[in-house]
C-alpha positions as CSV (number, residue, x, y, z in Angstrom):
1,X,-169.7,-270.8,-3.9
2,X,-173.3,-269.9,-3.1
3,X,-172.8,-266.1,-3.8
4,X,-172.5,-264.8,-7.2
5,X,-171.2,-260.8,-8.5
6,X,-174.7,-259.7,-8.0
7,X,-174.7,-260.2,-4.1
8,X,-177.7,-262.5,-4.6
9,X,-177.6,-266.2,-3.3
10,X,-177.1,-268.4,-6.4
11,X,-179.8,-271.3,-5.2
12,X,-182.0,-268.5,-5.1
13,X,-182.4,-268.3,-9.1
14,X,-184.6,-270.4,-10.9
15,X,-184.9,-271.2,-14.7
16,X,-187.6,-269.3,-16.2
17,X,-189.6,-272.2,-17.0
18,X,-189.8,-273.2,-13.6
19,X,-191.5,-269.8,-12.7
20,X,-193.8,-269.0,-15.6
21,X,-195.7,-266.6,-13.5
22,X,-193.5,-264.1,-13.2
23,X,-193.1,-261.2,-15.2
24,X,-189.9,-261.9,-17.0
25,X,-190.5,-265.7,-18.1
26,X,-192.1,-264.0,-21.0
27,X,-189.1,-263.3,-22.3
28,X,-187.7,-266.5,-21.8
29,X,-187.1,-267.8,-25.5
30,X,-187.9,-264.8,-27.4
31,X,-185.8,-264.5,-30.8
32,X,-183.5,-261.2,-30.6
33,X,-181.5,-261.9,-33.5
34,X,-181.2,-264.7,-36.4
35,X,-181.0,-267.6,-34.2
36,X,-180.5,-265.8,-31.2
37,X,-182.8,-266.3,-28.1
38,X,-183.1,-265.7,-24.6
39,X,-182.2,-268.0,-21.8
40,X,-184.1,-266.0,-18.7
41,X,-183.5,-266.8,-14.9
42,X,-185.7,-265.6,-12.4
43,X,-184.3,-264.4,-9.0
44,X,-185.3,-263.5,-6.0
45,X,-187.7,-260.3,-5.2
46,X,-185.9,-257.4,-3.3
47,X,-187.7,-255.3,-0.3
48,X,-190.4,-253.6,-2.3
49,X,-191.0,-256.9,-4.2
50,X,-189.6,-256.4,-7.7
51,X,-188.1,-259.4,-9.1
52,X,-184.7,-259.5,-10.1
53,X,-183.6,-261.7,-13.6
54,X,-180.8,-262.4,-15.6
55,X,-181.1,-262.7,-19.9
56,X,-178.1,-264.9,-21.1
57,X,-177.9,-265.1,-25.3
58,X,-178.0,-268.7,-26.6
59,X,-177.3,-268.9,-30.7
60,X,-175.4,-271.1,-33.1
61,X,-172.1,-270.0,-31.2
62,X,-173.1,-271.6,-28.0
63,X,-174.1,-269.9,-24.7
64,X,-173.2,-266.8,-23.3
65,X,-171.1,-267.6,-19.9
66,X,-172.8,-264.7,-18.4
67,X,-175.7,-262.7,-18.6
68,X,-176.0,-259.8,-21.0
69,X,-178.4,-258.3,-18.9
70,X,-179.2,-258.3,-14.9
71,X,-181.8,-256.4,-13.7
72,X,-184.9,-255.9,-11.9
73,X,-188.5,-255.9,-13.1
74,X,-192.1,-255.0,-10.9
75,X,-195.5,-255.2,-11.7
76,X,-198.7,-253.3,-9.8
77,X,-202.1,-252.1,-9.8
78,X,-201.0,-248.6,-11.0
79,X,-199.3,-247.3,-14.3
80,X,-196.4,-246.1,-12.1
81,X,-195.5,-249.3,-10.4
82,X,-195.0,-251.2,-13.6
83,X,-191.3,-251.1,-14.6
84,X,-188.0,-252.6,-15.7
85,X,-184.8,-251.4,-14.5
86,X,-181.7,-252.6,-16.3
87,X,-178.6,-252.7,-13.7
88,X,-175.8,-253.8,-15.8
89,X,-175.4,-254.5,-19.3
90,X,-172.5,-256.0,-21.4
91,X,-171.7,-255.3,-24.7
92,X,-169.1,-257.6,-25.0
93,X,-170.4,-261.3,-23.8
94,X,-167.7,-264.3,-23.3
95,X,-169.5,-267.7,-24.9
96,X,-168.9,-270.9,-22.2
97,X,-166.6,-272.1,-25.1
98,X,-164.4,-269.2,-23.5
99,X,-164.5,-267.1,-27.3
100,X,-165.9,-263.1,-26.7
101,X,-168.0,-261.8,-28.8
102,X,-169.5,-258.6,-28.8
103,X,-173.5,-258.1,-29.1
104,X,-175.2,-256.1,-32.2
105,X,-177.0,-253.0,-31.8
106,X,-179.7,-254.8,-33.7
107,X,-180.2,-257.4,-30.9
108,X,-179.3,-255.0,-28.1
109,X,-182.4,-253.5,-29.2
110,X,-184.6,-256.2,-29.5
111,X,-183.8,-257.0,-26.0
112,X,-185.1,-253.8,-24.9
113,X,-188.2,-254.5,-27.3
114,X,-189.1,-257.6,-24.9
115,X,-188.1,-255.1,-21.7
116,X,-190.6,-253.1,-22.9
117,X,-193.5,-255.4,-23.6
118,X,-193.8,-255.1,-19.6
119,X,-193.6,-251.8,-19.0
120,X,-197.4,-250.2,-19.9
121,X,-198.8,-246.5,-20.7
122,X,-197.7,-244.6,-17.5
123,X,-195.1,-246.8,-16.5
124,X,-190.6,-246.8,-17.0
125,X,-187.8,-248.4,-18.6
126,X,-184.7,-247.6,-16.6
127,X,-181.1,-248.8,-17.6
128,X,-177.6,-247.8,-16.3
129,X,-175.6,-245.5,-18.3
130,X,-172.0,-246.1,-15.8
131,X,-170.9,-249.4,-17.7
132,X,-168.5,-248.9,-20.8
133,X,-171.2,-249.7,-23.2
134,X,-172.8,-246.5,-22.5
135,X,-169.7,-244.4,-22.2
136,X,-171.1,-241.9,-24.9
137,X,-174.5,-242.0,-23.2
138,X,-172.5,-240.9,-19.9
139,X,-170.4,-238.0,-22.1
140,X,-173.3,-237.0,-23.2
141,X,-175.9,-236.3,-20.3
142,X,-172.8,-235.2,-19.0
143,X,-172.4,-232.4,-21.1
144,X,-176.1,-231.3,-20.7
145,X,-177.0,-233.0,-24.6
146,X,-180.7,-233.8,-24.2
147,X,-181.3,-237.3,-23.2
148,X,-183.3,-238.5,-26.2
149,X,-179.9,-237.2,-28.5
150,X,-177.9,-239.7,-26.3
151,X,-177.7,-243.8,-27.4
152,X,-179.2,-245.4,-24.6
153,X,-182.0,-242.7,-24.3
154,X,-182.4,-243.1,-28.4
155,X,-183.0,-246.8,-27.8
156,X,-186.0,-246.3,-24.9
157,X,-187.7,-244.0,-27.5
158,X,-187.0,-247.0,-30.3
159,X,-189.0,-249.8,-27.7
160,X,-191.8,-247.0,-27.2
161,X,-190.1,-246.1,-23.4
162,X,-189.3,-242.1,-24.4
163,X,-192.0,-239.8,-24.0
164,X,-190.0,-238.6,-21.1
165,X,-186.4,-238.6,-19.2
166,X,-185.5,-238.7,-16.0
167,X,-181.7,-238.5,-15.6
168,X,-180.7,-240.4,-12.1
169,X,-177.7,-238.4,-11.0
170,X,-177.0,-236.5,-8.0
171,X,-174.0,-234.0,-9.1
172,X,-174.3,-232.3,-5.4
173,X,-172.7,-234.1,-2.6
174,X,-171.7,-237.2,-5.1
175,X,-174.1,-239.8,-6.5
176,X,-175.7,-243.1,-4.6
177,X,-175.1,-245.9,-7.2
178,X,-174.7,-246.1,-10.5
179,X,-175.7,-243.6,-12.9
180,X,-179.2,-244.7,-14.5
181,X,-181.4,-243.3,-17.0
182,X,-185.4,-243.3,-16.7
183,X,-187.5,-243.2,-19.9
184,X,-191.1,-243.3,-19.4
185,X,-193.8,-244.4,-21.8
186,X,-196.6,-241.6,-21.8
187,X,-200.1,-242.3,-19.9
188,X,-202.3,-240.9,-23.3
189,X,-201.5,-239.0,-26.0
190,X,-201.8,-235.7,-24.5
191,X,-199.2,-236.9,-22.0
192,X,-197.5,-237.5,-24.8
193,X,-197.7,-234.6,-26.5
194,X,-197.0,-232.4,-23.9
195,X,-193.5,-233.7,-22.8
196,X,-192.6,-234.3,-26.5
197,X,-193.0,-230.5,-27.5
198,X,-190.6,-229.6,-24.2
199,X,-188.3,-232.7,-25.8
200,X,-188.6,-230.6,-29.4
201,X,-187.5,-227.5,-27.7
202,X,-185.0,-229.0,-26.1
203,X,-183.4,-230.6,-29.3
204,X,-183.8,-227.1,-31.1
205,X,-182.0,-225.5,-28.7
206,X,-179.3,-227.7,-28.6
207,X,-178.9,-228.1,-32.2
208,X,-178.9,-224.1,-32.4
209,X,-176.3,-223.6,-30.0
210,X,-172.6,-223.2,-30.7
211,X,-170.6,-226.2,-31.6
212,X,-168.3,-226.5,-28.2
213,X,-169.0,-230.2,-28.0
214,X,-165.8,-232.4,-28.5
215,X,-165.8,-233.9,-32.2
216,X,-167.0,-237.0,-31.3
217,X,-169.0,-236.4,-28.9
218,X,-171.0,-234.6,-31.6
219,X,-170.6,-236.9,-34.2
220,X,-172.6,-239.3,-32.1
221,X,-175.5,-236.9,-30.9
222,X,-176.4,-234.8,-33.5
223,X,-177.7,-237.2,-35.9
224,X,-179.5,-238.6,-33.0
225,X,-180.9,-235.6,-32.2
226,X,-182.0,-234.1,-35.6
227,X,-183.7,-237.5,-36.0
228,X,-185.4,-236.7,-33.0
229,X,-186.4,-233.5,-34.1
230,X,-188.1,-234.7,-37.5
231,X,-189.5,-237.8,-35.6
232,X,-191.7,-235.2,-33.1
233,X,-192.4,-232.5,-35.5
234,X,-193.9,-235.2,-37.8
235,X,-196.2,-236.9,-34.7
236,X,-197.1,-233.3,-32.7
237,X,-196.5,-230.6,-35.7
């Protein structure tokens, strides 16, 4: 078969070493884990000219069969056109040897750490939040809980991609495509400053308000979001 899930032509995708000029061969190789790398291929570029990849884990176990990450990633002369958008994401990888395993937190995060090492002061990290890794994420924006008190929007302010949120979904008249969460990494550090004291009052206010969150759901966010709290009242206070 030429076509693959992604609707993209398979002899369309290249090896990352075979296209060292594009943006995401640099992460081809990187270590996300003890002995855990990345195997990148580059894909083709879509209508605006972002380039789509694919990140595959290889490790002592072998070779993930498919990648942990597909997505996009675009470069330009301003801030704004420099991003990474992360399309799907899978928590729980099958090896080519057929065994599942399921991928850390800590290396999830280092992955986003090489995302990020594109994405520059005024420009965006964007990542899906429909997939059943980020179930919690989606329960949570869902409920109104402030993005950066949410996993997935916790992890773009960990990789230096949360100085801001833009939540991607259209609760009027249904939603075009999946649900996807935009954090942004501040042009300077008034930008900075600014959005971080509206995230500060945000987090107050939700860590003030009545407890009608369901158990777990609040389990998950609070901690995340009283971390926040101490995290920009130390930086901006």
């Amino acid at each position: 078969m030429s076509n693959d899930p992604s609707g993209l032509d398979r002899r369309l995708w290249r090896p990352a070493s075979e296209l060292s000029d594009a943006g995401p061969a640099r992460w081809d190789g990187a270590a996300v884990g003890e002995d855990v790398t990345l195997e990148v291929w580059v894909g083709p570029k879509n209508g605006v000219g972002a380039r789509y990849f694919r990140c595959y884990l290889r490790s002592d176990l072998g070779r993930t069969r498919e990648p942990v990450v597909f997505g996009m990633q675009n470069a330009g002369p301003y801030p704004g056109y420099n991003w990474v958008e992360v399309i799907d994401y899978h928590a729980v990888v099958a090896l080519e040897s057929g065994q599942e395993v399921e991928v850390p937190g800590g290396i999830e995060r280092l992955i986003f750490e090489q995302f990020a090492k594109l994405v520059p002061p005024g420009g965006h990290l964007m990542a899906e939040y429909d997939s059943e890794a980020r179930r919690v994420t989606a329960q949570a924006l869902a409920a109104r809980v402030p993005p950066l008190a949410t996993p997935l929007g916790a992890l773009m302010a960990a990789v230096g991609c949360g100085d801001a949120f833009k939540d991607w979904y259209i609760s009027e008249g249904g939603r075009e495509g999946p649900r996807k969460l935009q954090g942004f990494r501040a042009l300077d550090e008034d930008h900075a400053r600014r959005r971080g004291l509206e995230m500060l009052a945000a987090l107050r206010a939700f860590l003030a308000s009545p407890a009608d969150l369901d158990w777990n759901l609040q389990a998950r966010t609070r901690p995340l979001a009283q971390a926040a709290v101490e995290r920009l009242q130390a930086r901006f206070e």
